[in-house]
C-alpha positions in Angstrom: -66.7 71.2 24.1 -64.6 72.9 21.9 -63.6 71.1 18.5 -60.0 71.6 17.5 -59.1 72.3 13.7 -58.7 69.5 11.6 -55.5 71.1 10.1 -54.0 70.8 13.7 -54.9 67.3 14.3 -53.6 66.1 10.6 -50.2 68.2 11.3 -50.0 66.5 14.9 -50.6 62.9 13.7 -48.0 64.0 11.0 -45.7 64.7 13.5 -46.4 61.6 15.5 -45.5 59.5 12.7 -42.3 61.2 11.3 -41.0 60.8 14.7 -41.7 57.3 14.8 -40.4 56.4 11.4 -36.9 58.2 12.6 -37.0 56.5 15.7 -37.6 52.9 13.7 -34.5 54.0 11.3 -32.5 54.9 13.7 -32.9 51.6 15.4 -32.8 49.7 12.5 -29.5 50.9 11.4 -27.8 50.5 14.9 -28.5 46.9 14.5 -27.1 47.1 11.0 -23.6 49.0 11.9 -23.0 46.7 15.0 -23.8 43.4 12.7 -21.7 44.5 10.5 -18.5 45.4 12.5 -18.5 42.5 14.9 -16.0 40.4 13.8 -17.2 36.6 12.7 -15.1 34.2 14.4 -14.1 30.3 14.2 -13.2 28.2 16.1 -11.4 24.8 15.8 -8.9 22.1 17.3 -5.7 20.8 15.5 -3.8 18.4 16.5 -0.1 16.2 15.8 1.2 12.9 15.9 4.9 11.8 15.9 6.3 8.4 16.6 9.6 8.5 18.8 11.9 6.1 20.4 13.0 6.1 24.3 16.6 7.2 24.3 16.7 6.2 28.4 16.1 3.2 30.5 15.6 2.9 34.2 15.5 -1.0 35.4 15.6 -2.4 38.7 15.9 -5.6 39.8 16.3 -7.0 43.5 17.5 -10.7 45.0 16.8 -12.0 48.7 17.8 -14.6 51.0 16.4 -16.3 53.9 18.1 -18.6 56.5 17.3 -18.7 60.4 20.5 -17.6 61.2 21.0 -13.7 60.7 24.4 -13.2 60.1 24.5 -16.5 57.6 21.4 -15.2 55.5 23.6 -12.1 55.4 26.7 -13.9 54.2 24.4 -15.9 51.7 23.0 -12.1 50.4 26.6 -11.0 50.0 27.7 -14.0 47.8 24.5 -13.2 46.1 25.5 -9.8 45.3 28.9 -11.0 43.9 27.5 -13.0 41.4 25.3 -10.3 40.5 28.1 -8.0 40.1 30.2 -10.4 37.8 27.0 -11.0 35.7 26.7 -7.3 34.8 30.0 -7.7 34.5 29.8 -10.2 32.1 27.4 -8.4 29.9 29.4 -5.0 29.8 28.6 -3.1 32.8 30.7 -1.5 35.3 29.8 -0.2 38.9 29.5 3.0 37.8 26.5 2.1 35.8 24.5 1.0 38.6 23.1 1.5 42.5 23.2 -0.7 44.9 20.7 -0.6 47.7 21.5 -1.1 51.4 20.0 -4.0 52.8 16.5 -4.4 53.6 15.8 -6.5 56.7 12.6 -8.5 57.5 11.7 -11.1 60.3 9.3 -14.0 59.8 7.4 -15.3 63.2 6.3 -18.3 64.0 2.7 -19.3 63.2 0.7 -21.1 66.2 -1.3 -23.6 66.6 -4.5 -20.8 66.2 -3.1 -19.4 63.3 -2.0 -16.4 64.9 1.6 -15.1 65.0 4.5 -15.9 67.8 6.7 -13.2 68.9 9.4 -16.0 67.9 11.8 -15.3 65.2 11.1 -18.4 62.9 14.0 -16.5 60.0 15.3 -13.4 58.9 14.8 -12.2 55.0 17.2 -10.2 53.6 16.8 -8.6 50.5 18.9 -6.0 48.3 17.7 -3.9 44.8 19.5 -2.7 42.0 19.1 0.1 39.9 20.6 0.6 36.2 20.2 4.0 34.4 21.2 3.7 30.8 20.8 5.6 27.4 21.4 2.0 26.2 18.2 1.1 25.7 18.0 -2.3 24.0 21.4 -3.3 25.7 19.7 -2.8 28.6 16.1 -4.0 27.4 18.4 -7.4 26.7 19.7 -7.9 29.6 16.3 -7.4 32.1 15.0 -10.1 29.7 17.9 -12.5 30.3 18.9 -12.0 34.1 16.8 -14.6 34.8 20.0 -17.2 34.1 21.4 -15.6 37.5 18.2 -17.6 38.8 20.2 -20.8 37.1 23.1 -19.5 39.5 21.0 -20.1 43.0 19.8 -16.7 43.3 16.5 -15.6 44.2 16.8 -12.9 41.6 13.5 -10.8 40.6 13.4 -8.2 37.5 11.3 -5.6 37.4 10.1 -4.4 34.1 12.2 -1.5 32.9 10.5 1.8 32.5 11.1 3.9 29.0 11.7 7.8 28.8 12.4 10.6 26.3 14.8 13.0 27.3 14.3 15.7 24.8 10.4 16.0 25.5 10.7 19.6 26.3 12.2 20.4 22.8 9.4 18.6 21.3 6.5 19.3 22.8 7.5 23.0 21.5 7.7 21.4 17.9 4.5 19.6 18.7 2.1 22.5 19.7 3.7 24.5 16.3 2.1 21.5 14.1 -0.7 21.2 15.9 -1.6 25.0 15.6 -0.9 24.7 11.8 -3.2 21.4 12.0 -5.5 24.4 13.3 -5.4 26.9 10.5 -5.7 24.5 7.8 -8.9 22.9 9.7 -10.4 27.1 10.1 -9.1 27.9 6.4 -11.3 25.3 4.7 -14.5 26.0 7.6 -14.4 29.7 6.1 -14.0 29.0 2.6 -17.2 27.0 2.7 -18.9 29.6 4.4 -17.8 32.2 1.7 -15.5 33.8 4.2 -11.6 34.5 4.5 -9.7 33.3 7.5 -8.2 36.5 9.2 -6.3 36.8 12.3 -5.6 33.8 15.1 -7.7 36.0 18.1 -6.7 33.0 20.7 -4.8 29.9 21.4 -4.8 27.2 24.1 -3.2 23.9 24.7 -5.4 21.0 24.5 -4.4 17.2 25.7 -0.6 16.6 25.4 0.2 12.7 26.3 3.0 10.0 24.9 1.5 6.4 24.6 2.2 3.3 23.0 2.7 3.2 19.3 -1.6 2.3 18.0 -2.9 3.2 21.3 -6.5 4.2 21.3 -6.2 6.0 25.1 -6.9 9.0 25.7 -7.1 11.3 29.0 -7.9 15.0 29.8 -4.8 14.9 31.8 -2.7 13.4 29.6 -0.8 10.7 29.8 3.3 9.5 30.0 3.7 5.7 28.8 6.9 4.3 30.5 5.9 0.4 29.3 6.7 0.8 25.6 10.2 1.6 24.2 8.2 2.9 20.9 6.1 5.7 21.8 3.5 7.9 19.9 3.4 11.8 21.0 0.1 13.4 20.6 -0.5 17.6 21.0 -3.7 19.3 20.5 -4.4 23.1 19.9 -7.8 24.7 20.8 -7.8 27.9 18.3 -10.3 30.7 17.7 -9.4 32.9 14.3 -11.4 35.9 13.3 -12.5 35.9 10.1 -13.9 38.6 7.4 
């Protein structure tokens, strides 16, 4: 077996090495450069409040009649309606400020002995609805509270609770999703200046939960939510922001 030179082996495990150590550098300052050029990011959600008052009222209300005789329950619905009409009247309103519905017709049959129902016509219920559309809110709020008295007046009236809008939601919500995006930055500003960094660049932006409830309502939904019970409402918008920082 032939030896080789011990000069050769020392200058081939030189080699070996040098190699390596480049190879191990090279690596090592890959990692460094990519480290050091991604940019660090945070990422937070702001959010607004604002309390509003409805500006529009929807209330309906509807009164009935029943009699054996179909065309007398009718007449009976008709004087009904009259003394609707003159208590709107009454309290400021015109016909122009309301619908009337066409009338709604049901039959009652008679029960037998069994418990089971007759194809015999035991009376006819008539019934009629409503509708008042206002920006008059209280006005309005008033008189569904009151229109009992017509009740006082022999009519079997029935009031529905009114239901409570904001017409200029579409204006606001645009307001709201500004705040709540500077809610955002102030929330990533102080998260960077405790890490030691600066707040850079907002890299993206997306719209969180936007919902109206009642004034010191504790509901929340990922859908949302529209209260129509309260004619005080609180509007709530969040933001879900990422900002680079450096």
């Amino acid at each position: 077996m032939i030896e080789k030179p011990k000069s050769l082996i020392i200058w081939i495990t030189a080699a070996i090495m040098a190699i390596s150590l480049f190879a191990s550098a090279s690596i090592l300052t890959y990692g460094w450069v990519k480290t050091k050029y991604q940019p660090n990011t945070v990422t937070v959600t702001g959010s607004a409040k604002k309390q509003i008052k409805s500006d529009y009222v929807i209330w309906t209300a509807s009164f009935s009649r029943q009699d054996a005789s179909l065309s007398e329950t009718y007449q009976a619905l008709q004087s009904d309606l009259a003394k609707v009409k003159k208590y709107l009247a009454e309290n400021g309103l015109t016909e122009k400020d309301y619908t009337v519905s066409s009338v709604s017709t049901g039959v009652i049959n008679t029960i037998l002995d069994n418990g089971s129902y007759s194809n015999n016509i035991e009376a006819y219920r008539l019934s009629q609805q409503i509708e008042i559309r206002s920006s008059d809110v209280d006005k309005i709020t008033t008189l569904s509270r009151e229109s009992t008295e017509l009740i006082q007046d022999g009519v079997e009236f029935q009031s529905m609770p009114p239901s409570y809008y904001y017409t200029k939601i579409a204006d606001l919500k645009v307001e709201m999703l500004s705040l709540a995006t500077q809610d955002a930055k102030l929330r990533a500003q102080k998260v960077a200046e405790n890490s030691g960094a600066k707040l850079s660049d907002l890299k993206s932006a997306k719209m969180g939960v936007f919902q109206i409830t009642a004034v010191n309502s504790d509901e929340i939904s990922d859908y949302g939510m529209n209260d129509t019970y309260s004619i005080d409402k609180e509007i709530m918008s969040v933001m879900n922001c990422v900002f680079t920082c450096k």
